[in-house]
C-alpha positions as CSV (number, residue, x, y, z in Angstrom):
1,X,0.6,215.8,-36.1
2,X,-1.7,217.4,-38.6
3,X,-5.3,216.7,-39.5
4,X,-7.0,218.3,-42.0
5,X,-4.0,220.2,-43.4
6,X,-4.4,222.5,-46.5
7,X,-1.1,223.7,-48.2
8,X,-1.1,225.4,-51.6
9,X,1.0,227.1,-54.1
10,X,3.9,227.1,-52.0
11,X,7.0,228.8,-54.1
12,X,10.7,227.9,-54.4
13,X,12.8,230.2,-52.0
14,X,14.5,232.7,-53.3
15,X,17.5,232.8,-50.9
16,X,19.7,229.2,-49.6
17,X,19.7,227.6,-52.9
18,X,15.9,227.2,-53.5
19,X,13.8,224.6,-52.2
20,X,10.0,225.3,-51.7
21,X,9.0,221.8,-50.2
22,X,5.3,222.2,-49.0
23,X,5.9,219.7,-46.1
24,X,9.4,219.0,-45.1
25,X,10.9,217.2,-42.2
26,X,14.3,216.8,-41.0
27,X,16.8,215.1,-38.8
28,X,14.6,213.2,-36.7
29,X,11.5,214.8,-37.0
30,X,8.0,212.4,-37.0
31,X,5.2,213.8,-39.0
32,X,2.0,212.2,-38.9
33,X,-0.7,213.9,-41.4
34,X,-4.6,212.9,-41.9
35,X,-7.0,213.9,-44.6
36,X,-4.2,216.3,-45.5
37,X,-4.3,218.4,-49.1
38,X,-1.3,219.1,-50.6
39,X,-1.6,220.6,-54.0
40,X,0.4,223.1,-56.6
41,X,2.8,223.0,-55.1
42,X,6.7,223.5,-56.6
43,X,9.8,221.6,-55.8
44,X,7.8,218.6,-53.5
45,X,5.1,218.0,-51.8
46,X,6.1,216.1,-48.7
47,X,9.4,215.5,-47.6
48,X,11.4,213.9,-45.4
49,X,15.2,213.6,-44.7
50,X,16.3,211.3,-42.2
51,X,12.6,211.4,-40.7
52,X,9.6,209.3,-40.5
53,X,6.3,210.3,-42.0
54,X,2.8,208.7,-41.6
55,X,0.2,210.0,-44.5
56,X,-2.9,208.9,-44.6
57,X,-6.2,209.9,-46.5
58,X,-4.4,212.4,-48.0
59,X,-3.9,214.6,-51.9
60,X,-1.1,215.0,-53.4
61,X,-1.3,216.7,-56.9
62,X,0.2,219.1,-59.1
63,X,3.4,218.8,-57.5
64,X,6.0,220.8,-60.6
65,X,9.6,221.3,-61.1
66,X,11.8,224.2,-59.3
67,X,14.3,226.0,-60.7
68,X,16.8,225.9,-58.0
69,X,20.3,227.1,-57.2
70,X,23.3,225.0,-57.5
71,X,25.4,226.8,-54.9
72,X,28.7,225.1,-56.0
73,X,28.5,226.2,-59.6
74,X,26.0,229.4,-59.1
75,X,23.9,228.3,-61.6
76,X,20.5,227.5,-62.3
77,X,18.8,223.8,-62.9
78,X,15.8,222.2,-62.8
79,X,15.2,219.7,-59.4
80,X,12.6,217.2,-57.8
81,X,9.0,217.6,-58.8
82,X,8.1,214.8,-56.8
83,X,5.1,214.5,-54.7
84,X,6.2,212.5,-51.5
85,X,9.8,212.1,-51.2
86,X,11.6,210.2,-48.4
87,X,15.5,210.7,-48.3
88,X,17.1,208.0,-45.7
89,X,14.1,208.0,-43.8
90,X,13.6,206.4,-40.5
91,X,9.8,205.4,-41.4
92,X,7.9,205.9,-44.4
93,X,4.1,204.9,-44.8
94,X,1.0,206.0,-46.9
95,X,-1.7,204.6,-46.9
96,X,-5.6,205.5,-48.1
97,X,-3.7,208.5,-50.6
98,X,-4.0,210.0,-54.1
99,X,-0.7,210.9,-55.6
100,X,-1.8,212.6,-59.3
101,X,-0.8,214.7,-61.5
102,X,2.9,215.5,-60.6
103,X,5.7,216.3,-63.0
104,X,8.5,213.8,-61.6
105,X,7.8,210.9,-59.6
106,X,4.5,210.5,-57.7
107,X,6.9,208.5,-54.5
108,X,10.2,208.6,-54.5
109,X,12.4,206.8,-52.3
110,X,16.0,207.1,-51.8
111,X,18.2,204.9,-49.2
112,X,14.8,204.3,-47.2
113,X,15.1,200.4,-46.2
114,X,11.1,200.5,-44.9
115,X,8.3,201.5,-46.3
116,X,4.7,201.0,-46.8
117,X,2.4,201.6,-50.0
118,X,-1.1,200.6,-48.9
119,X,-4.7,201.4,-50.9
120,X,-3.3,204.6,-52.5
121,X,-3.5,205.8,-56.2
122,X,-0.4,206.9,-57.6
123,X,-1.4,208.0,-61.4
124,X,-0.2,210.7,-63.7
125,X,3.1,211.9,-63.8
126,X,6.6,211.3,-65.4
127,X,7.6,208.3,-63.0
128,X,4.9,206.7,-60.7
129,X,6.8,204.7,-58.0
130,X,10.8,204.9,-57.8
131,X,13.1,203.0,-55.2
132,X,16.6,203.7,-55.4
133,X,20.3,202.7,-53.4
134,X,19.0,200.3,-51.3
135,X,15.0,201.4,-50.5
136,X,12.2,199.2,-50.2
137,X,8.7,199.7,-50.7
138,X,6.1,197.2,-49.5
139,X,3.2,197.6,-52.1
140,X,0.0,196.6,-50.9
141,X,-4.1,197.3,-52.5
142,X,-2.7,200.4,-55.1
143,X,-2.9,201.6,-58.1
144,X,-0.3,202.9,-59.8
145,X,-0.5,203.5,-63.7
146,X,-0.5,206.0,-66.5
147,X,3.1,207.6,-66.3
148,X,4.6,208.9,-69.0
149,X,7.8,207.2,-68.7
150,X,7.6,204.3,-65.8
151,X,4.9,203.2,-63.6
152,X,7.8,201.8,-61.2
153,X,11.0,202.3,-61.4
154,X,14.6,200.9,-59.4
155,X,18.1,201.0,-59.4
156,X,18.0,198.6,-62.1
157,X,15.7,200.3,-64.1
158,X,16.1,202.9,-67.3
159,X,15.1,205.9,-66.8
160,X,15.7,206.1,-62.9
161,X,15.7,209.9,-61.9
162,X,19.2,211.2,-60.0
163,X,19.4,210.7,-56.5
164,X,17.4,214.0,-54.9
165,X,19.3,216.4,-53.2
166,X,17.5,218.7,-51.1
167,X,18.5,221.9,-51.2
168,X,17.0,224.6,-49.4
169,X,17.2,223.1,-45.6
């Protein structure tokens, strides 16, 4: 539990394959964050992997790309630049947020059957809201416009990014 959190300009690691995730949790953890500020930040702002997450009044901007480390093929290539990212989690909700400026997808959501969307501005970035294998996002009071490719985006969709793989645990 966090309240009034500040994390900026974290950078992609160096060693384990990359990474750099501001806010990451894993493998059961529950992270609750309130009026938090998450901004320039590389690889993503908030994740979780098989976790829950509760955001609320909260900034997430300037979210950009990380060069990370394929370890199979020990070579370089560009990953995530998403600003809140939730990878089979158990819970998933935002509410009261602003999601700006980030170079991938403002939410994305991948095998995540619950989550919530409520009163948040998602706005200015390559994709705005993406739900892929089998997530579902219950949208409720946002705003979510001016991407350069898709405002919202699913597994039916064009221009749906890969399936994220967090590297870097």
């Amino acid at each position: 539990v966090a309240h009034g959190l500040l994390v900026d300009h974290t950078l992609p690691r160096k060693i384990a394959g990359g990474g750099g995730h501001a806010v990451y949790g894993a493998h059961g953890a529950a992270l609750e964050l309130t009026a938090a500020w998450v901004v320039d930040n590389f690889a993503t702002g908030i994740a979780v992997d098989k976790s829950a997450l509760v955001a609320d009044r909260s900034v997430v901007r300037l979210t950009r790309f990380a060069h990370l480390i394929d370890p199979d093929r020990r070579q370089m290539k560009v990953a995530l630049g998403d600003a809140l990212l939730g990878v089979q989690a158990t819970g998933f909700e935002v509410r009261r947020s602003s999601v700006t400026d980030n170079q991938r997808a403002g939410l994305l959501l991948d095998g995540t059957p619950t989550a919530v969307l409520s009163a948040s501005l998602v706005a200015h970035g390559t994709f705005g809201v993406v739900t892929q294998n089998g997530s579902v996002v219950t949208a409720k009071g946002n705003l979510v416009f001016g991407h350069a490719q898709q405002n919202r985006a699913g597994d039916g969709g064009l221009a749906v990014p890969a399936p994220p793989v967090l590297v870097g645990k």
